[in-house]
N, C-alpha and C positions, 0 to 999 in steps of 0.2 A: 884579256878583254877582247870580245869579239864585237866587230864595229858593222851596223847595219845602214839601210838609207836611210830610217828614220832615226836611230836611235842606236845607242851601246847598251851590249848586257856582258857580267862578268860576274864575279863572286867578289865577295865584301869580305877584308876580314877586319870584325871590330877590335880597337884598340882594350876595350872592354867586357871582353867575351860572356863574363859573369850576369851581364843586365840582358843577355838575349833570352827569350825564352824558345828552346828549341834546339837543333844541332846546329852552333856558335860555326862551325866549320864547314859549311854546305848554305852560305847565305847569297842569293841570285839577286842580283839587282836586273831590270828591265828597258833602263833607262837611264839615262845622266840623271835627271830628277829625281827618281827611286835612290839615284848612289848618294846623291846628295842631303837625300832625307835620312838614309841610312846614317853617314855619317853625324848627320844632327843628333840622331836619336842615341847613337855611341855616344859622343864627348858630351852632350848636355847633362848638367847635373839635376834637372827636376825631373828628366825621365829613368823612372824608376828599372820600367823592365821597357822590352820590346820587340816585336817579331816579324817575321814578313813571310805573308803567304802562308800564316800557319792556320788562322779563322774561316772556315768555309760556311758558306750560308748558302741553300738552297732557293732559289728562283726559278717562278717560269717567265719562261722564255714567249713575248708575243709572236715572234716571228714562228716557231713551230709550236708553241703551245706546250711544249716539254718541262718536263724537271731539269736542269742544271746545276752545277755546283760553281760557284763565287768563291774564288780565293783572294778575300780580301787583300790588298797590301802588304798592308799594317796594323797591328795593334800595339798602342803605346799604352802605361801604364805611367800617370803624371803625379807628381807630389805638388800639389797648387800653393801660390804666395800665402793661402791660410792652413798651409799643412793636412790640409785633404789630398786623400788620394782619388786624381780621375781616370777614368778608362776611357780608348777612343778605337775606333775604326777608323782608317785612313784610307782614302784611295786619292794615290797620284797622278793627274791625267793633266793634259797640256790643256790651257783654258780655253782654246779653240773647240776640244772636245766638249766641254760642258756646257756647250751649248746650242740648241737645236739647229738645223742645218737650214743656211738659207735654200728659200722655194727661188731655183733659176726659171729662165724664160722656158727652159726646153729641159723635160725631165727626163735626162740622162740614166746610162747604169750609176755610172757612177753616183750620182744624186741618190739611186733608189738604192744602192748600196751604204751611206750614210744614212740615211732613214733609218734603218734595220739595225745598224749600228746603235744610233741613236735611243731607239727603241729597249733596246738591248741592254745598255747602259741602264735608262734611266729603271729598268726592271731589277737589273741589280741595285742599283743604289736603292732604291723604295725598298726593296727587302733587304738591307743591309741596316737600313735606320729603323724597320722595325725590328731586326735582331737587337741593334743594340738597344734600343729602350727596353727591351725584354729585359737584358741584363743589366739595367739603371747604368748605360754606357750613351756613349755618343757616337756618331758616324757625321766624318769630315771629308770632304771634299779638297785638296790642295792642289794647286797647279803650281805653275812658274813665276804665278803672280806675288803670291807668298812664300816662297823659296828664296825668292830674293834676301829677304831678312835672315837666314840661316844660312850665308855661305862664312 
């Protein structure tokens, strides 16, 4: 586990190697909250499969106008209380991030560095929700706010 200012990244190894889609042995968490989803998505019994960082979706980028590649989170695959199977898109971001940056009195770099961020973000996300409706899936947003209930 390597420990940063903001945040811990390490590798994940699930209890249930079988429900990962992808190499079960090479899984990067980014975050306490990624490790923690991870784990949800191991021991929970409605989640079928699940992956991380495996689904890319390309976006442009407002700040330079470019092609990008989006490496979703997450993709789960859920058996719902009426025995349907749902698909999701996940991305885990601290609920501060999801939301646009307050205008201070004096616009800083740092200010206009959050903007661009911001920007950034929500170009991924828009293109991530139109990928999944492409494939009749969903794309979710979770922070810390909702994590709570999954420890």
């Amino acid at each position: 586990m390597t420990y940063t200012k903001d945040s811990y990244k390490g590798r994940f190894v699930p209890k249930n190697p079988e429900k990962y889609i992808g190499n079960s042995g090479n899984i990067i968490y980014r975050s306490s909250y990624e490790a923690q989803f991870m784990k949800w998505c191991d021991v929970n019994t409605s989640i079928l499969h699940w992956a991380s960082e495996e689904i890319v979706v390309p976006y442009v980028s407002p700040v330079d106008g470019h092609i990008h590649r989006y490496f979703v989170d997450f993709f789960i695959e859920v058996k719902t209380t009426e025995n349907k199977i749902k698909k999701y898109l996940i991305e885990v971001k601290p609920y501060k991030y999801t939301l646009p940056p307050e205008i201070p009195k004096r616009k800083t770099r740092g200010f206009i560095s959050e903007v661009k961020q911001w920007g950034v973000n929500t170009a991924k996300w828009d293109a991530a929700r139109k990928f999944a409706a492409a494939q009749n899936w969903e794309f979710m947003i979770i922070t810390e706010r909702d994590l709570g209930r999954y420890k």
